[in-house]
C-alpha positions in Angstrom: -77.6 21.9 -10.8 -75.9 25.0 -10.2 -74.6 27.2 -12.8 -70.3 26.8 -13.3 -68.0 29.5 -14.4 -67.9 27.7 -17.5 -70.6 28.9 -18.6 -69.7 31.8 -18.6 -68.6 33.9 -21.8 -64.9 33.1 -22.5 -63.1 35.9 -24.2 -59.7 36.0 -25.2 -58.0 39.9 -25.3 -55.2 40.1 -27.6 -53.0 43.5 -27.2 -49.5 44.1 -25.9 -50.2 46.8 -23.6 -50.5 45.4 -19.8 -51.8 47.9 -17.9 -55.0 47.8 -20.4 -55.1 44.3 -20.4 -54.8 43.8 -16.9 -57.7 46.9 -16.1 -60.1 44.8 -18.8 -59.3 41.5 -17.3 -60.4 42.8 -13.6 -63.4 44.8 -14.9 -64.5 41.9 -17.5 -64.4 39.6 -14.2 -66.5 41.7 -12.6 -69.0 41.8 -15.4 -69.2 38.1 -15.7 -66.8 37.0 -18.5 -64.4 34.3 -18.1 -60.8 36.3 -19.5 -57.3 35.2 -21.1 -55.0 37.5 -22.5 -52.3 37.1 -25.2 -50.2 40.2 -26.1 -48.3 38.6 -29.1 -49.8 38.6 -32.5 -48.0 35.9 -33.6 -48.9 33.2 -30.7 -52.5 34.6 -30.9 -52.9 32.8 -33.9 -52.7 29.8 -32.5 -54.4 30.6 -29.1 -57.7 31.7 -30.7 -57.5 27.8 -32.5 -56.6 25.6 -29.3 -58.9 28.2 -26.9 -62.6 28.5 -28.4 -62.9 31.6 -26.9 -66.9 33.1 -27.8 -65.5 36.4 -28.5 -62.2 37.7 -29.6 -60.8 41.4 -28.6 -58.2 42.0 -31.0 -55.6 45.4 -31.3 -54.4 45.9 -34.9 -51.5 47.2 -33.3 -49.6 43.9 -32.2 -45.9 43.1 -32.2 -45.0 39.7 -34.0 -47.9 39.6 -36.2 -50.6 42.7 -36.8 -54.0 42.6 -35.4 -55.0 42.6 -39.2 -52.8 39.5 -39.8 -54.1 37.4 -36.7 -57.6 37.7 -38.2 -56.9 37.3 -42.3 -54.9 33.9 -40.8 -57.7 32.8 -38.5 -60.6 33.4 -41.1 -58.0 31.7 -43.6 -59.0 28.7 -41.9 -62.4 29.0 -41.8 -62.5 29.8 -38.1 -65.6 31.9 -36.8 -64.9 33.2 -33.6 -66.5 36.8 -33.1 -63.8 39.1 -33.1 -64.1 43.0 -32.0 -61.1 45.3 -33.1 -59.6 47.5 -31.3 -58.5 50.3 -33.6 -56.3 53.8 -33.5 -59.2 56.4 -33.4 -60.2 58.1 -36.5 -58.0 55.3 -38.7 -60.5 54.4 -40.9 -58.2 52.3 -42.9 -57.9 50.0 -40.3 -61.2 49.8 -39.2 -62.5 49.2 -42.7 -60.0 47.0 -43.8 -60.8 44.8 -40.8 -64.7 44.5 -41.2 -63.4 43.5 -44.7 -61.5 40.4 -43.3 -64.3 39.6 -41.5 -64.3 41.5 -38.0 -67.9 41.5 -36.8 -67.7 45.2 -34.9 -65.0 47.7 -33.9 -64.3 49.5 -30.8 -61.7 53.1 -31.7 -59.4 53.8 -28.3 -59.5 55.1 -26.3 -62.7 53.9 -25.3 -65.1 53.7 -22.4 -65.2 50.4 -20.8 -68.5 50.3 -20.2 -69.4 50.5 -24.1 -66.9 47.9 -25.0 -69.5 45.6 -22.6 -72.2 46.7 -24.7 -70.9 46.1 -28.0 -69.3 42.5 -26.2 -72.8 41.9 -25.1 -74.4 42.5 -29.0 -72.1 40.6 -30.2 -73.0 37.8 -28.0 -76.5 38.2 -28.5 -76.3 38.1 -31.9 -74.6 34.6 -31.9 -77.1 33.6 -29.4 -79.5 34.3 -31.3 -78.5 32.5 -34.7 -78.6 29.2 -32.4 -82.1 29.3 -33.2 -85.0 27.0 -35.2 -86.4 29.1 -36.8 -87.6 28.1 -40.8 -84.7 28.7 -43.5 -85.2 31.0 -45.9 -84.7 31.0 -49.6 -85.0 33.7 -52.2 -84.1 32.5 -55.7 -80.7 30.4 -55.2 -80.2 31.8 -52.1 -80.9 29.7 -48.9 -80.5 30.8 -45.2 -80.3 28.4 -42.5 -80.1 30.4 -39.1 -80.4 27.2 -37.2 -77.4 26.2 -38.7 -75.5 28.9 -39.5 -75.3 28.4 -43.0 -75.8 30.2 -46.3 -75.9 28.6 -49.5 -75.9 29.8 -53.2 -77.0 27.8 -55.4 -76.2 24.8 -53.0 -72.6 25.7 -52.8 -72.1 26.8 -49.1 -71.3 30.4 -48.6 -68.9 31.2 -45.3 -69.7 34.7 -43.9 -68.5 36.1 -40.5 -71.8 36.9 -37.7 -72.6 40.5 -39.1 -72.3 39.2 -43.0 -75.1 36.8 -42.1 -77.1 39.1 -39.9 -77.3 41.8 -42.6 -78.2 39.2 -45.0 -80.6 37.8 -42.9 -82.5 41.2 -42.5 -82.0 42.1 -45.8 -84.1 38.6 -46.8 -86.9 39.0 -44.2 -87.5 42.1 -45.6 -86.7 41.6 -49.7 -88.0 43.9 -51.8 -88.4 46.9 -49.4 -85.5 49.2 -48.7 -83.8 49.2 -45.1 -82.1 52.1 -44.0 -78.8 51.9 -42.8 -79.9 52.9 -39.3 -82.2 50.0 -39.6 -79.4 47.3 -40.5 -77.0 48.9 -37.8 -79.4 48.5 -35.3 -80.7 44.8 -36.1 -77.8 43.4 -37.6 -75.0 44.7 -35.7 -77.1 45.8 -32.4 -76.6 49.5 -32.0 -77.1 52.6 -32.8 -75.6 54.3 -36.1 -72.9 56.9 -35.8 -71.7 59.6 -37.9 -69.1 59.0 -40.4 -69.8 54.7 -39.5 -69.7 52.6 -42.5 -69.8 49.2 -41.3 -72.8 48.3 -42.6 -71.5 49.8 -46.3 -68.4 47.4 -45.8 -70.8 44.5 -44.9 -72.8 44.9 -47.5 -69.7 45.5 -50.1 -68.6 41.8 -48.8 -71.5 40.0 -49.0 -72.0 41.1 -52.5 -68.2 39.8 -53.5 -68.9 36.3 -51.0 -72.2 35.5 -52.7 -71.5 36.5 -56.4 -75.1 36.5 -57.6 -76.3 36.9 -61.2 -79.1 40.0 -61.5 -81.8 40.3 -62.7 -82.4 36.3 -62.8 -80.6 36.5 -59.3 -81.7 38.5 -56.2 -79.6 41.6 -56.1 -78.7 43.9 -53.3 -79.4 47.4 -54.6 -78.1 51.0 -52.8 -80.8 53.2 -52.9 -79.7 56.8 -52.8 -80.5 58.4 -49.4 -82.8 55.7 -48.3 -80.4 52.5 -47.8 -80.4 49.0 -49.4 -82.9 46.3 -50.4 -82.3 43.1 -51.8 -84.4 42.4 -54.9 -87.2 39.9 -55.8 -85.1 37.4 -58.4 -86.4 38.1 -62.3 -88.1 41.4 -60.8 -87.2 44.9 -60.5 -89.5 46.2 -56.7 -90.9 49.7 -56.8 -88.6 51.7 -55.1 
């Protein structure tokens, strides 16, 4: 049986300037992605319901409806698509305020096509990834279920977007031993760490609020000064 285009990634560009959208549309093609384009924040909204597109490219800058508005009213409603913002370079209001509501990466403009790709492709990978069978995991109330997607505190289901989960998932394969931030960049989000890049800060700053455990009879997760994060043992206070 051959292969059809639809399998191929579907993703769904959201910004009001044309001549971008039409440039990404072409080279996205010819990288093997399956594109649609809305350029109004406003009918977005509804188009990243009707379309399940695998990834969302999303400006904040938008007229009808903000970039930050399309995805606080998608993740309203419980909807998990990916979504990669596009963001003003060197706002870092915007960008932070949108890993807050759930973006899974940024992208600053102007950027180079060719590393949008490779954060599109991380993205991808990631969610490929949590399609696996692998064993749950559970530390204190806290059960992980990459299988399913699905996190659970004290049975009560948890919803986090992809790079919530994935830090949380690293953070529990390795509890009770710090991780660096470079560390959680690079498995959790799939690159590199940059200067001045907090993402993995915000994540962590989320997942905190989402799960609203109880230390020290709950697992915690702990800054360490210089060296990164852990996420206790529950009951016990790890060497550090």
């Amino acid at each position: 049986m051959t292969t059809g285009i639809l399998s191929l990634p579907r993703i769904l560009i959201v910004d009001d300037d044309r001549e971008l959208t039409a440039m990404l549309s072409e080279y996205l093609g010819h990288e093997g992605f399956v594109v649609t384009v809305e350029h109004d924040g406003a009918e977005a909204v509804q188009k990243i319901s009707a379309q399940n597109a695998d990834l969302v490219i999303l400006d904040v800058m938008l007229p009808g409806k903000s970039g930050l508005d399309v995805l606080r009213a998608v993740r309203a409603r419980d909807e998990r698509p990916p979504v990669l913002m596009l963001t003003a370079r060197g706002d870092d209001v915007d960008r932070i305020v949108g890993l807050e509501l759930g973006a899974d990466d940024y992208l600053a403009k102007p950027f180079n096509p060719r590393e949008l790709v490779a954060r599109m492709r991380a993205v991808l990978r990631r969610g490929a990834e949590r399609g696996g069978t692998g064993e749950p995991l559970a530390l204190g109330p806290v059960r992980l279920d990459s299988g399913r997607h699905r996190v659970t505190v004290h049975g009560n289901p948890v919803p986090l977007t992809g790079a919530e989960f994935r830090v949380l998932e690293c953070l529990m394969r390795s509890a009770g031993r710090v991780l660096s931030r470079e560390q959680l960049t690079e498995q959790a989000l799939g690159r590199k760490l940059e200067l001045y890049d907090r993402s993995v800060d915000t994540h962590v700053s989320n997942l905190r609020r989402k799960l609203g455990l109880s230390p020290p009879t709950d697992p915690e997760i702990r800054g360490i000064r210089g060296a990164g994060y852990l996420l206790t043992l529950p009951g016990g206070d790890p060497a550090t």
